[in-house]
PAZAPA-4460 file (N, C-alpha, C; in steps of 0.05 Angstrom, whole numbers, plus 32768, in hexadecimal, padded with zeros to 4 digits):
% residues 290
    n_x    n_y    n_z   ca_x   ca_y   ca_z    c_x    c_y    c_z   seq   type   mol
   813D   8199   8125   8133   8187   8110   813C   816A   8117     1      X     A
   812A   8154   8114   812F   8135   8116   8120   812D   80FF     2      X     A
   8130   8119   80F5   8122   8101   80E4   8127   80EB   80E1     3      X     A
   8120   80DB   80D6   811C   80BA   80D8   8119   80B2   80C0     4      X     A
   8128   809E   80BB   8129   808E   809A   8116   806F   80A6     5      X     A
   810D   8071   8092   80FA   804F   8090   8108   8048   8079     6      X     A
   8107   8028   8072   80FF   801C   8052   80EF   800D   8056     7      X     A
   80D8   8011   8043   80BB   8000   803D   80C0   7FF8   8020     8      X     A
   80BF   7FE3   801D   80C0   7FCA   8006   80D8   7FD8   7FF3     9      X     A
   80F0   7FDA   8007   8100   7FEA   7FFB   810B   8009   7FEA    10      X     A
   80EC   8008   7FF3   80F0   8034   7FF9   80F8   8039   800D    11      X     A
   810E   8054   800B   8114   8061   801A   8113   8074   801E    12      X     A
   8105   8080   802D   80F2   8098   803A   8101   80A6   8056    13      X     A
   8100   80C2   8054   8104   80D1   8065   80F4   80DE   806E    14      X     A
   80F5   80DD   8092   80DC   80EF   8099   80EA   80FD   80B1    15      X     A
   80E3   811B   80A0   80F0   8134   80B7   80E4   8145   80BE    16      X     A
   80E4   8147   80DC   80D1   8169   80E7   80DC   8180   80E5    17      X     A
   80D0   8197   80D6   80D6   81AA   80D8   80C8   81B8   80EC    18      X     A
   80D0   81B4   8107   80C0   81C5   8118   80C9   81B0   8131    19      X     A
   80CA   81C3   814C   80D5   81B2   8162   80C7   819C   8166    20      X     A
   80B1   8185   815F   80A5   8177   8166   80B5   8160   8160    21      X     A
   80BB   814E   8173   80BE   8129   816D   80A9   811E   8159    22      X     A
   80B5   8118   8146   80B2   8106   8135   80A5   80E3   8145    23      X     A
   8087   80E3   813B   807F   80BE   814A   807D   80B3   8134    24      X     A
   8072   809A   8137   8062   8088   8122   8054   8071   8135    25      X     A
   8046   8079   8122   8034   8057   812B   8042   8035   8131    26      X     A
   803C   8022   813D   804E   8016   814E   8057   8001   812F    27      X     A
   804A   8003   8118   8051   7FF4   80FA   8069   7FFE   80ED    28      X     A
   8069   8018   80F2   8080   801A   80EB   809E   8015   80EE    29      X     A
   80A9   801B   8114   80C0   800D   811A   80CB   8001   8109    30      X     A
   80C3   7FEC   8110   80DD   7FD0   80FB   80D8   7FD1   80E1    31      X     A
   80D7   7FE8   80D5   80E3   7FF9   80BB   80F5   800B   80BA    32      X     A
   8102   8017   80DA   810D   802B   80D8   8131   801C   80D1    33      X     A
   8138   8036   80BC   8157   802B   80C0   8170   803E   80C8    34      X     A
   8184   803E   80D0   818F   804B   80E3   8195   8061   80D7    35      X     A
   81A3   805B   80C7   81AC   8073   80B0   81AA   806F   808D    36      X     A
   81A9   807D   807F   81AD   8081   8065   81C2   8091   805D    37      X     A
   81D2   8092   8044   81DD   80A2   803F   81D7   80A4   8022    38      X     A
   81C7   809A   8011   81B9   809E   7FF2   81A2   80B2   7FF8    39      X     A
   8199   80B2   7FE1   8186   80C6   7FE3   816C   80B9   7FE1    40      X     A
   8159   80C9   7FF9   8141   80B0   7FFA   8131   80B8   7FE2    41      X     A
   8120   809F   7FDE   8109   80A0   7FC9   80F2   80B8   7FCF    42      X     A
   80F0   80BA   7FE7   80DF   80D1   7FEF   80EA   80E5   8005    43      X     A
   80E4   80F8   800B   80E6   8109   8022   80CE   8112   8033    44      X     A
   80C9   8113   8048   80AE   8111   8050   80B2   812F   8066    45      X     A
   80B0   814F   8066   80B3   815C   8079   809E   815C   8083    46      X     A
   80A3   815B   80A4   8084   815B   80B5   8086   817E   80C4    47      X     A
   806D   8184   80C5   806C   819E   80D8   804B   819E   80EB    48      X     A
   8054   81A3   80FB   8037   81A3   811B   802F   81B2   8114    49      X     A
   801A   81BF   8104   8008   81DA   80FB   8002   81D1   80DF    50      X     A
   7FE5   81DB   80DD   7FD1   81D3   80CA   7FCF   81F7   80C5    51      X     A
   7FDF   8205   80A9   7FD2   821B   80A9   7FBE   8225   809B    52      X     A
   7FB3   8236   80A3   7F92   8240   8099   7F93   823D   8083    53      X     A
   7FA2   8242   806E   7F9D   8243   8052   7FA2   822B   8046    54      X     A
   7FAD   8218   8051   7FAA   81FA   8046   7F92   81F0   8053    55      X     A
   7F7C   81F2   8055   7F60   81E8   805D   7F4F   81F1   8042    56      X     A
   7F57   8203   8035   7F46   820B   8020   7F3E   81ED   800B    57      X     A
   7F27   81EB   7FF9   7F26   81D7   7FF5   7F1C   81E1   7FD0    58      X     A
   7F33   81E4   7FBE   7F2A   81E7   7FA2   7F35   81D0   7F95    59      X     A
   7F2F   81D1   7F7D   7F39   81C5   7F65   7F3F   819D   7F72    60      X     A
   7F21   819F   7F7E   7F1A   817D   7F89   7F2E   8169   7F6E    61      X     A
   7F3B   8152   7F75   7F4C   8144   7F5A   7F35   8126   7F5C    62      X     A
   7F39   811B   7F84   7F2B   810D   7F84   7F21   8104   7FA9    63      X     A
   7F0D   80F3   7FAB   7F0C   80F5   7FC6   7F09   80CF   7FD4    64      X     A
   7F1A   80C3   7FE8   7F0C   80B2   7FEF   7EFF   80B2   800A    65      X     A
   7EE4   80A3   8003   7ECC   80A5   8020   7EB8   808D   8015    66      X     A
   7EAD   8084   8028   7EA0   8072   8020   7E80   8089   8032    67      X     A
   7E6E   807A   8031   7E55   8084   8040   7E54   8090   8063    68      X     A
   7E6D   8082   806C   7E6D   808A   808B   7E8A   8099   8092    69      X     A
   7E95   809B   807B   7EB5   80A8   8087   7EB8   80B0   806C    70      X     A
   7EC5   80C6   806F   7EDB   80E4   8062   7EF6   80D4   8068    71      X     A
   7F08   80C7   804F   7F24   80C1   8057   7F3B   80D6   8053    72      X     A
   7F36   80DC   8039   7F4B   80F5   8034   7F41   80FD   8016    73      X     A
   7F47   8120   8017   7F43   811E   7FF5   7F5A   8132   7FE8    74      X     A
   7F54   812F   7FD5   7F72   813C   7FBF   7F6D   8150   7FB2    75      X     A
   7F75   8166   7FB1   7F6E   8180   7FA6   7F8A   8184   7F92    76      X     A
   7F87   8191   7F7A   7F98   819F   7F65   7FA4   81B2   7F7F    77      X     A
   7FBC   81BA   7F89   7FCC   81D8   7F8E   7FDF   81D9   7F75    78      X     A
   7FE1   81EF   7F72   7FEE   81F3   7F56   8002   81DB   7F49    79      X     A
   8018   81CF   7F46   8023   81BE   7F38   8023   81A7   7F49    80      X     A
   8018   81AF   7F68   8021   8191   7F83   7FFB   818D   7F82    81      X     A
   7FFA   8176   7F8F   7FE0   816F   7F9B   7FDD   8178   7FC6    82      X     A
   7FD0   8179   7FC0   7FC4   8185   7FE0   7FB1   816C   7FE4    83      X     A
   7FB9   815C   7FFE   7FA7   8147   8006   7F9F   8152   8024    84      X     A
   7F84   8155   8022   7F69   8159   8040   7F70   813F   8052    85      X     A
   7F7C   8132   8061   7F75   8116   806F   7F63   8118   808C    86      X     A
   7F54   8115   808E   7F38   810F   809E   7F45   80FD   80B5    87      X     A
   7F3A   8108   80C7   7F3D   80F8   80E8   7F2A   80E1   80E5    88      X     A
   7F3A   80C9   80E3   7F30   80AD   80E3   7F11   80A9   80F6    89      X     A
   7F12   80B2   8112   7F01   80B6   812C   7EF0   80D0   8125    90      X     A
   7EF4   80E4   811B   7EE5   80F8   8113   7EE6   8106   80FC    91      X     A
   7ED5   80FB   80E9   7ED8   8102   80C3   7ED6   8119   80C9    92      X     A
   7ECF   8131   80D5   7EC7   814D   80D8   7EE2   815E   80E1    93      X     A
   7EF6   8150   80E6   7F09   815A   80F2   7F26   8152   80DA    94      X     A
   7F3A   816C   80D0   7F48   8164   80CB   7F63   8158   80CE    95      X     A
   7F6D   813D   80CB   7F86   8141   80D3   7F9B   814C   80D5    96      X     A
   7FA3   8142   80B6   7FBA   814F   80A9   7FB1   8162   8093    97      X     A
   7FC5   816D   8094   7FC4   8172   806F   7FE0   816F   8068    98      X     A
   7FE2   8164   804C   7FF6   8162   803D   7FFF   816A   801D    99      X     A
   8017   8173   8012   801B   817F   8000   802F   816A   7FEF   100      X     A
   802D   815B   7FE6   8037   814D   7FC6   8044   815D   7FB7   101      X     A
   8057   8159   7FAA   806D   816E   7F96   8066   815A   7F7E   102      X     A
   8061   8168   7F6A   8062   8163   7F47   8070   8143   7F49   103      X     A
   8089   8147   7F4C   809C   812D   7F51   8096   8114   7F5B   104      X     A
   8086   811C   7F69   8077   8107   7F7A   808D   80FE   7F8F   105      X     A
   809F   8109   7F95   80AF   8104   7FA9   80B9   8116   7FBF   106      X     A
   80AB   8124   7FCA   80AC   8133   7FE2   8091   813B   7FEE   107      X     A
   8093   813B   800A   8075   8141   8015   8077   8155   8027   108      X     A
   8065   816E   8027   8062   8174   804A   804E   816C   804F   109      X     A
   8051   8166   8067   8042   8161   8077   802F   8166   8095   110      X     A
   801D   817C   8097   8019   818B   80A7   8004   8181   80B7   111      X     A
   800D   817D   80D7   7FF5   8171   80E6   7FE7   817A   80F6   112      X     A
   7FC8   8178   8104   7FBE   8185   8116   7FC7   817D   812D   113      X     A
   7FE2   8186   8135   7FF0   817C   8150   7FFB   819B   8157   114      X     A
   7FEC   81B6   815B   7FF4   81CF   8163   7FFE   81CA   8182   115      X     A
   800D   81D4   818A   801D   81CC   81AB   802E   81B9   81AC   116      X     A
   801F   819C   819F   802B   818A   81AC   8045   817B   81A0   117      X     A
   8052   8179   81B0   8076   8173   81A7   8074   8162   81A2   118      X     A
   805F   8153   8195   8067   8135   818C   8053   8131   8162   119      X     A
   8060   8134   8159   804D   8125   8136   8051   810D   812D   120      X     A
   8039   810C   8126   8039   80E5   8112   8035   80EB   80FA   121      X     A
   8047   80EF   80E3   8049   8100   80CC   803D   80F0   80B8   122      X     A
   8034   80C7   80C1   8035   80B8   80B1   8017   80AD   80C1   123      X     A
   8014   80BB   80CB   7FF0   80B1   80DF   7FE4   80A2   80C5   124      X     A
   7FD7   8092   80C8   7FBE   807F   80B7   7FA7   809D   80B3   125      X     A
   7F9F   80A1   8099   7FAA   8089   8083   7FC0   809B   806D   126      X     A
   7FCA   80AA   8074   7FE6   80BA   8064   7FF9   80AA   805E   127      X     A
   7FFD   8090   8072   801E   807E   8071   801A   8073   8053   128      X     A
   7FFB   8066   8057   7FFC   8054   8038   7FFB   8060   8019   129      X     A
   7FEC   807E   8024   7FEB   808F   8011   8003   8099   8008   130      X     A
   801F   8096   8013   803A   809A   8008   8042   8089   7FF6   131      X     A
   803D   8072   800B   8048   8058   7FFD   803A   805D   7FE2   132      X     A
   8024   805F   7FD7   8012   8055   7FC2   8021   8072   7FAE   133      X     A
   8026   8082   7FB6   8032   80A1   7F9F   8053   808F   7F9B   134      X     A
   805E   8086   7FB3   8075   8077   7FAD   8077   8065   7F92   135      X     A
   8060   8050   7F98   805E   803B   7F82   8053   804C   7F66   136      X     A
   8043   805A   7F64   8043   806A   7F47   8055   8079   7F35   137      X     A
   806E   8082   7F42   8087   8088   7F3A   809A   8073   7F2B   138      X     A
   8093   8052   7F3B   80A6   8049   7F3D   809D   802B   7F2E   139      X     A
   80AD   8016   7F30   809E   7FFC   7F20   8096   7FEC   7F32   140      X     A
   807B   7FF1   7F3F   8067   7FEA   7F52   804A   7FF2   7F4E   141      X     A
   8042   7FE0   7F63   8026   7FE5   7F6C   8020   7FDA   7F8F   142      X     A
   8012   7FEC   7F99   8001   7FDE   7FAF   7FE7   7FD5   7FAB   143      X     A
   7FE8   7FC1   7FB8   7FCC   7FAB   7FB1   7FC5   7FA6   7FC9   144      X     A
   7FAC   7FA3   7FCA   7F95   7F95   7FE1   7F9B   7F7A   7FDD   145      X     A
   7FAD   7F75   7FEC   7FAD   7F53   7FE6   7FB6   7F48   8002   146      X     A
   7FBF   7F31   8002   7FD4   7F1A   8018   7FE5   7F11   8011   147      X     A
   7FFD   7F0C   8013   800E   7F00   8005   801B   7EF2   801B   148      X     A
   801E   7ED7   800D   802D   7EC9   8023   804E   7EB8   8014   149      X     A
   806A   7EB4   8022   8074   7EA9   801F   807E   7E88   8024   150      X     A
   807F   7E70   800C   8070   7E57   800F   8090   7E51   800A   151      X     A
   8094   7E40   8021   80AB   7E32   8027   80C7   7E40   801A   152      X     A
   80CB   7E55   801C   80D8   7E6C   801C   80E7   7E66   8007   153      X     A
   80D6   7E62   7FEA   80DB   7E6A   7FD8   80CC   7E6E   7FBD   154      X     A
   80B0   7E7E   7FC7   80A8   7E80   7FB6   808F   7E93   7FC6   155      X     A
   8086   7EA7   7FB6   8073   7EC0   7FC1   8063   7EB5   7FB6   156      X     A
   8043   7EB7   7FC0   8027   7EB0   7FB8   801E   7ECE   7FBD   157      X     A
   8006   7ED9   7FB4   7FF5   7EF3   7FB4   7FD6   7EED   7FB1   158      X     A
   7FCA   7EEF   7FC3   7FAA   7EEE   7FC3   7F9E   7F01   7FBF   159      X     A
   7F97   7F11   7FB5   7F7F   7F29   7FB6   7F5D   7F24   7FAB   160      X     A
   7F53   7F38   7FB5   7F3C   7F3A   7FAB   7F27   7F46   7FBE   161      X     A
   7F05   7F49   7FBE   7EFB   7F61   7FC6   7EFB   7F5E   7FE6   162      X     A
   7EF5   7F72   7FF4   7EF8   7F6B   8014   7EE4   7F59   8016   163      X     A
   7EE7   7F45   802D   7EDA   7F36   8034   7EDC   7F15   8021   164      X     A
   7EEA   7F17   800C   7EF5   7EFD   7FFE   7F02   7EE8   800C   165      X     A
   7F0A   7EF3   801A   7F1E   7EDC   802C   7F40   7EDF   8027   166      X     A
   7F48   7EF0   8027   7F67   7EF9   801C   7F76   7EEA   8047   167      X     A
   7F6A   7F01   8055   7F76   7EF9   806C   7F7B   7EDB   806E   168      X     A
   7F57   7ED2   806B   7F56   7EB2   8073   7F6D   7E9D   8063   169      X     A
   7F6F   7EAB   8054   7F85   7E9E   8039   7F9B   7E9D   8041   170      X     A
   7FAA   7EB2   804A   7FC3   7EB8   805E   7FBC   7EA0   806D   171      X     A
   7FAC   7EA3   8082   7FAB   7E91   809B   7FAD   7E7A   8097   172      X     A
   7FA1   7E71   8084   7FA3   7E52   8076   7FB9   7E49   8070   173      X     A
   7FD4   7E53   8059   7FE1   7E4C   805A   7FF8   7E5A   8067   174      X     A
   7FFC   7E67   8081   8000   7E71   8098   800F   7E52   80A6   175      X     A
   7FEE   7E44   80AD   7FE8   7E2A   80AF   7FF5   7E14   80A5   176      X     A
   7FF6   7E14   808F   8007   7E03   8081   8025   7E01   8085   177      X     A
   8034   7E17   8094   804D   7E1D   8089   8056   7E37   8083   178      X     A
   8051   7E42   8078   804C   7E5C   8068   8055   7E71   8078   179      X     A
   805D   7E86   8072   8067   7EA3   807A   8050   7EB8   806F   180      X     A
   8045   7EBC   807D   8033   7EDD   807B   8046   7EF1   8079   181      X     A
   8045   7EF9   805D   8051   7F1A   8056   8043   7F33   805A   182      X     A
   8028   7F2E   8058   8016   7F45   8062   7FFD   7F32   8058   183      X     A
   7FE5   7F3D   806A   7FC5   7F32   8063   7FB5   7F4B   8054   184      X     A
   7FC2   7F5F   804A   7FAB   7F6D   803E   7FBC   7F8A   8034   185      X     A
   7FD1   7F8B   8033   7FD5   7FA1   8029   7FF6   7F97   801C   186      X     A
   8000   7F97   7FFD   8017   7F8D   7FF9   8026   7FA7   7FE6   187      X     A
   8036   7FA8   7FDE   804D   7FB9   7FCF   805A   7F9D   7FBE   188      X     A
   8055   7F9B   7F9B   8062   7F8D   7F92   806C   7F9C   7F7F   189      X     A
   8087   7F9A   7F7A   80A2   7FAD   7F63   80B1   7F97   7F5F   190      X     A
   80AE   7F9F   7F45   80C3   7F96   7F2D   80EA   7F9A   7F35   191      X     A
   80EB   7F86   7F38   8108   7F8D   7F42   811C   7F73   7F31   192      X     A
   812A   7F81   7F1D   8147   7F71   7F11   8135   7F5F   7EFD   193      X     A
   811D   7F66   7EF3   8112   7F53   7EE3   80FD   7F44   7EE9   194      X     A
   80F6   7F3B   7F06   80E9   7F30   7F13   80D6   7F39   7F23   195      X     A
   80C5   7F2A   7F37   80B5   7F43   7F45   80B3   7F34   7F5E   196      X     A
   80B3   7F46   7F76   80B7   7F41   7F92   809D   7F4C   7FA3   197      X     A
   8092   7F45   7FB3   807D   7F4B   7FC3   808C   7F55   7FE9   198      X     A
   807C   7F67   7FED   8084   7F79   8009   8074   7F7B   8016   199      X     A
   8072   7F78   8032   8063   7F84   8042   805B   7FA4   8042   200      X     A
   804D   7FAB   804D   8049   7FC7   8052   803E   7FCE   807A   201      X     A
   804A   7FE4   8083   803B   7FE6   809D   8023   7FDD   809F   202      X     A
   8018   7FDB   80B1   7FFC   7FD3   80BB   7FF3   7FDF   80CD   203      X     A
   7FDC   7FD0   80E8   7FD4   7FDB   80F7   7FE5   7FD4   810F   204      X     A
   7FF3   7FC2   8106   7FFF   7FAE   8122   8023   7FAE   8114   205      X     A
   8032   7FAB   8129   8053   7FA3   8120   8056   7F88   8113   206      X     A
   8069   7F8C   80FD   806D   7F76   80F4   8083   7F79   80DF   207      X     A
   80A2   7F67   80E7   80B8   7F71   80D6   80B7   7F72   80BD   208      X     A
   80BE   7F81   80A3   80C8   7F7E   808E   80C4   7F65   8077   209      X     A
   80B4   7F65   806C   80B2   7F3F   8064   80B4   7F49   8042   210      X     A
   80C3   7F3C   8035   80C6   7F32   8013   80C4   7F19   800D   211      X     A
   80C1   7F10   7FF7   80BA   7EFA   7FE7   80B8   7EFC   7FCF   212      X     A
   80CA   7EEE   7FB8   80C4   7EEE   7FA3   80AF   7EE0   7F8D   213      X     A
   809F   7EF6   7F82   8081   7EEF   7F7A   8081   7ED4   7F6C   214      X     A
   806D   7EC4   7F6B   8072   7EA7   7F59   8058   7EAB   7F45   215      X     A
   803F   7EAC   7F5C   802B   7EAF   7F56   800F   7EC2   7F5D   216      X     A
   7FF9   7EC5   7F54   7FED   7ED7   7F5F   7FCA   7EC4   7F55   217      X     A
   7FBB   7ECE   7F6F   7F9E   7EC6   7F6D   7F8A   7ED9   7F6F   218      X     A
   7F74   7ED4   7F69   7F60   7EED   7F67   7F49   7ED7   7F76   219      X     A
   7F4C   7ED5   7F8F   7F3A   7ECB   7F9B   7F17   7ECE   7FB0   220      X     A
   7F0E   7EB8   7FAF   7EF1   7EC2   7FB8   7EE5   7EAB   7FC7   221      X     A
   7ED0   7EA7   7FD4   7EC4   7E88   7FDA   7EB1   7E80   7FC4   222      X     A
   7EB1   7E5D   7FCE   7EA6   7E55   7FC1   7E9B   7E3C   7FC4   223      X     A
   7E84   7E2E   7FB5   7E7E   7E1A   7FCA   7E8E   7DF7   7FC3   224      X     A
   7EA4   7DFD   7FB6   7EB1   7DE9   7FB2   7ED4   7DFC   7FAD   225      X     A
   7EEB   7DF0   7FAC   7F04   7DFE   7F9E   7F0C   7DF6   7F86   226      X     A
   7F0B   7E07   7F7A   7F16   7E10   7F5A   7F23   7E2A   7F53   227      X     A
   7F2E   7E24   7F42   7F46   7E2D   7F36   7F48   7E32   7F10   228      X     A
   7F4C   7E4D   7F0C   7F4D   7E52   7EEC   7F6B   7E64   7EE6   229      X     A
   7F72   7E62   7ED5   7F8B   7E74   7ECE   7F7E   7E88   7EB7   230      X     A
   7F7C   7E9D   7EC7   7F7F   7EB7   7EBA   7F8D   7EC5   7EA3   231      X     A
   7F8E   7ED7   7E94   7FA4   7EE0   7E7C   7F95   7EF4   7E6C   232      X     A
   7FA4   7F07   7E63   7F9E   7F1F   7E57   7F87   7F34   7E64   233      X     A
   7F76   7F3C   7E5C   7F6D   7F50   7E61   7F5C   7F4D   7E7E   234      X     A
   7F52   7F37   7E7E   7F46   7F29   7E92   7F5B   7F22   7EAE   235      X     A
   7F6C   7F1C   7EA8   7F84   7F1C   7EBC   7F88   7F3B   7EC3   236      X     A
   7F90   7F46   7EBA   7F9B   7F69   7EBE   7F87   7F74   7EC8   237      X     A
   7F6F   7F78   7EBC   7F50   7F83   7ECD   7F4A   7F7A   7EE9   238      X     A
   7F54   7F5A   7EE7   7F4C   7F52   7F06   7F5C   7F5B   7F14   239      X     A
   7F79   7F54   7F16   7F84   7F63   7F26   7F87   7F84   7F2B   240      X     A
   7F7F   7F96   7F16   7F7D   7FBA   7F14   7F5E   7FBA   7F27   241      X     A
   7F56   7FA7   7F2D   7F3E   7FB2   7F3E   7F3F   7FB8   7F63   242      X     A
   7F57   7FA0   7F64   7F61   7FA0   7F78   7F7D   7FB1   7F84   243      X     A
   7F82   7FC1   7F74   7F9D   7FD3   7F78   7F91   7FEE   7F86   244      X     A
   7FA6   7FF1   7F96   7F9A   800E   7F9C   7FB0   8022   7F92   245      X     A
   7F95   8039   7F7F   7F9A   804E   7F71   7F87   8061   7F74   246      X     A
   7F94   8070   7F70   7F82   8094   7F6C   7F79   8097   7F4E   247      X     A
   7F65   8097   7F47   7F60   8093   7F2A   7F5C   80B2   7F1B   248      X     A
   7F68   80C0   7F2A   7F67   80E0   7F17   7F7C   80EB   7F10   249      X     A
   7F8C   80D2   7F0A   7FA2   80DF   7EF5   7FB1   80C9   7EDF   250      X     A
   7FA5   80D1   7EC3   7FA4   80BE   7EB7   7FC4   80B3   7EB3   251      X     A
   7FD9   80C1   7EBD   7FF0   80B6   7EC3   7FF8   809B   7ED5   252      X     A
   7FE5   809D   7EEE   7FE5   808C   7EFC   7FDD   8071   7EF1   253      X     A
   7FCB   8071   7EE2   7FBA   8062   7EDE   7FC2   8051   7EC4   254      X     A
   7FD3   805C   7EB5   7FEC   804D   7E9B   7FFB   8041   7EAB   255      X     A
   8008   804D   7EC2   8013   803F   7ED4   8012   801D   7EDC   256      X     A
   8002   8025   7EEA   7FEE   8003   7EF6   7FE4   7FFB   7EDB   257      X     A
   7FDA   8001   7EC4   7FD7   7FEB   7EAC   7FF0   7FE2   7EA8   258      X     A
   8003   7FF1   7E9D   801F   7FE7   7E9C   8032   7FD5   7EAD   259      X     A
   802C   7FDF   7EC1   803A   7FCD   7EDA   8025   7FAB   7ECC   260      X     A
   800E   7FB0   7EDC   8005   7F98   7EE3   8003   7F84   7EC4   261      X     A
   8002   7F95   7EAA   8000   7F87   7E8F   8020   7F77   7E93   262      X     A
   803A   7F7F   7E96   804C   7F73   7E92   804B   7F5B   7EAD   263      X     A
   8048   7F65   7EBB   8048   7F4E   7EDC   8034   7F32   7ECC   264      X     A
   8019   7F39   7EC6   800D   7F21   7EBE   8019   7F17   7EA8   265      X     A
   8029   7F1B   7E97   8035   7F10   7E7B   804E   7EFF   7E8B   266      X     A
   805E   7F09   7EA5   8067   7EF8   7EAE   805F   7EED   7ECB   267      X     A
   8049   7EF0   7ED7   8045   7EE2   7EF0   802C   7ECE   7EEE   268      X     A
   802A   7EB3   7EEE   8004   7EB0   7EEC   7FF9   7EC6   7EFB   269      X     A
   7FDF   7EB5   7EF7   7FD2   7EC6   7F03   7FB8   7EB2   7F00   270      X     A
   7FA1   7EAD   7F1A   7F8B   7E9C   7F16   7F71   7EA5   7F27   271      X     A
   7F5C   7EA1   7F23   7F4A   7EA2   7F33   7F43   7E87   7F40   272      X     A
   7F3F   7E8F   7F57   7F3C   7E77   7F70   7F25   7E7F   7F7B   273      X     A
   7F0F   7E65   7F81   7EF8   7E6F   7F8C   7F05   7E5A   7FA0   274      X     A
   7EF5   7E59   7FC0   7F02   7E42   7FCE   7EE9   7E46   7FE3   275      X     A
   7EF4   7E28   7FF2   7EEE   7E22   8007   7EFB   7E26   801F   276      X     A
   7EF6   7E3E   8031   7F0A   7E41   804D   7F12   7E29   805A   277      X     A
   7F1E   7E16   8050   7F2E   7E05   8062   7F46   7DFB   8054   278      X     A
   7F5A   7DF5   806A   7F72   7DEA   8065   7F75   7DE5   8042   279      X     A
   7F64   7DCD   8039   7F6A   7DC0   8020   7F72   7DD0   8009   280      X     A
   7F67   7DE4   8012   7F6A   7DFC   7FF7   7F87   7E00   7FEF   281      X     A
   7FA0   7E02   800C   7FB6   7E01   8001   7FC6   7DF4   7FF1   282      X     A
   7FBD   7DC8   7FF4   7FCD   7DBF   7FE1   7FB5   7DC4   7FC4   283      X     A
   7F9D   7DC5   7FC6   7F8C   7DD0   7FAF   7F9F   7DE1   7F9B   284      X     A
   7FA7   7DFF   7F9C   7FB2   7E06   7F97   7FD5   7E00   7F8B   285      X     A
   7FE3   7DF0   7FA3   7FFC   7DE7   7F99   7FF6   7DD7   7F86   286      X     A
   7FDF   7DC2   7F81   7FDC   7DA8   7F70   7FD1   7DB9   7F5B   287      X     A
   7FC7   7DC5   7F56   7FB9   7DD8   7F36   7FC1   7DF3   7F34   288      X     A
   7FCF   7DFF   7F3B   7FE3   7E13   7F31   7FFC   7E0F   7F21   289      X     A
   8005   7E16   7F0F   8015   7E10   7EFE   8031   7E19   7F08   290      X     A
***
C-alpha cells in the first residue's frame, strides 16, 4: 500500500492504493503534495486498478452531466453512498472509473480501468474537481467558475460568469496591470475566521498553491462601452448560484450554496461589469467599485 496527502484550498486529502499499483496524478497536482500529515484528513480517497462487473450496473439514475457531444459522469443512488459512472474524456463509450461516495461525504473508492497496469490516476479529470466540489458541500464553501486575481497583495478580486464572458481575459488584464492570477476559471472560496478567502484549484497545467483574501466579486460580460452596477439581495445571490458548480439533486446541497452565498453577499459587494477588453477596464473598476 502507498499514499499521498495533498492540501487544496486547505483540504486535506488522502490518497491510498489498495492494490500493488503506484499511485500518479496529473502534472496539476504536484505542488499540492505535502510531505506528511499527522491530523486527520478531510477526506480519504482509496484507489484500486479493477472496475468490477457489478459496479457498471446503472439503477436509481440521481443525476447526469453531458452536454450533446460528451457523457461526463453520472450519479446513481447505491444504497446510503452514491455510485459515480465517469466516462473516458477521448471516448464517452468507454468507462473510466467508477466511484463510491459514503453518506458522510468523506471517503471514496475509487476503482479504475487500469487491469495489469502498475500504475493509477485515482484523481484523472474530471473526478479531481468532483471531490473538491463534495468537499465544499460539507464544509463553508463553494466552487465557482470564475478568475480570481490577487491586486497588489492585498486584496482578492473574483470574476465569474457564462463561458465565453471574458473571466480569463479579465485575469489577463489585470495580470497586466500588476496583479497575481489565482486561477482563470475554476476557484474554491471558504469562509474562514469570519472572513472569506479565495483558492486556486488544479488545472490543466502546474501552478503553485495561490490564496487571497476576498474584497470583491463581479459578474462580468462585454460590452460596448464599461460599466458598472452594485448588486444586493436576491439579484446578487441568483447571479452568482448560476455560476457555482453544483449537483442539483439533493436538496441538501442546494440550502447549502443559498446559505453560503446569501451570507458572503451581505458581506462581500458584489457588481455586474459589462466591459471593454482592454487595459482601461482595470482602473474602471478601481475608480467605481466601492
Amino acid at each position: 500500500m502507498n499514499s499521498q496527502f495533498l492540501s487544496i484550498a486547505g483540504f486535506k486529502i488522502k490518497v491510498q492504493s489498495l492494490s500493488n499499483a503506484e499511485i500518479v496524478f496529473e502534472e496539476s497536482y504536484p505542488p499540492f503534495f505535502i510531505s506528511k500529515y499527522s491530523g486527520k484528513p478531510d477526506v480519504i480517497i482509496k484507489a484500486f486498478n479493477t472496475i468490477p462487473n457489478e459496479l457498471l450496473t446503472k439503477n436509481d439514475l440521481l443525476f447526469e452531466a453531458k452536454n450533446q457531444q460528451q457523457n461526463f459522469f453520472s450519479i446513481y443512488q447505491q444504497g446510503t453512498s452514491y455510485k459515480f459512472i465517469i466516462y473516458d474524456q477521448q471516448n464517452v463509450k468507454t468507462v473510466q472509473q467508477v466511484a463510491i461516495l459514503n453518506n458522510g461525504l468523506n471517503e471514496w473508492e475509487v476503482y479504475s480501468n487500469e487491469s495489469g497496469n502498475a500504475r493509477i490516476n485515482p484523481l484523472l479529470y474530471p473526478l479531481g474537481p468532483i471531490v473538491l466540489y463534495y468537499l465544499t458541500v460539507k464544509s463553508d464553501a463553494i466552487m465557482i467558475h470564475a478568475s480570481g486575481i490577487y491586486d497588489n497583495n492585498t486584496r482578492g478580486l473574483v470574476f465569474s460568469g457564462f463561458s465565453g464572458s471574458g473571466k480569463s481575459t479579465m485575469a489577463g488584464l489585470w495580470q497586466e496591470s500588476g496583479s497575481i492570477i489565482i486561477n482563470d476559471d475554476r476557484l474554491i472560496i471558504r469562509k474562514e475566521n469570519e472572513s472569506y478567502n479565495i483558492y486556486n484549484t488544479p488545472m490543466l497545467y502546474a501552478d503553485m498553491p495561490k490564496t487571497a483574501p476576498l474584497q470583491s466579486m463581479y459578474i462580468i460580460h462585454h460590452a460596448v462601452d464599461n460599466n458598472i452596477k452594485r448588486l444586493s439581495g436576491a439579484i446578487a445571490v441568483s447571479g452568482l448560484m448560476a455560476h457555482c458548480i453544483q449537483h442539483s439533486y439533493n436538496i441538501n446541497f442546494i440550502q447549502h450554496h443559498l446559505e453560503f452565498i446569501s451570507q458572503l453577499c451581505d458581506q462581500v459587494p458584489v457588481y455586474d461589469v459589462g466591459f471593454i477588453p482592454d487595459i482601461k477596464i482595470v482602473d474602471f473598476i478601481k475608480c467605481h467599485a466601492d
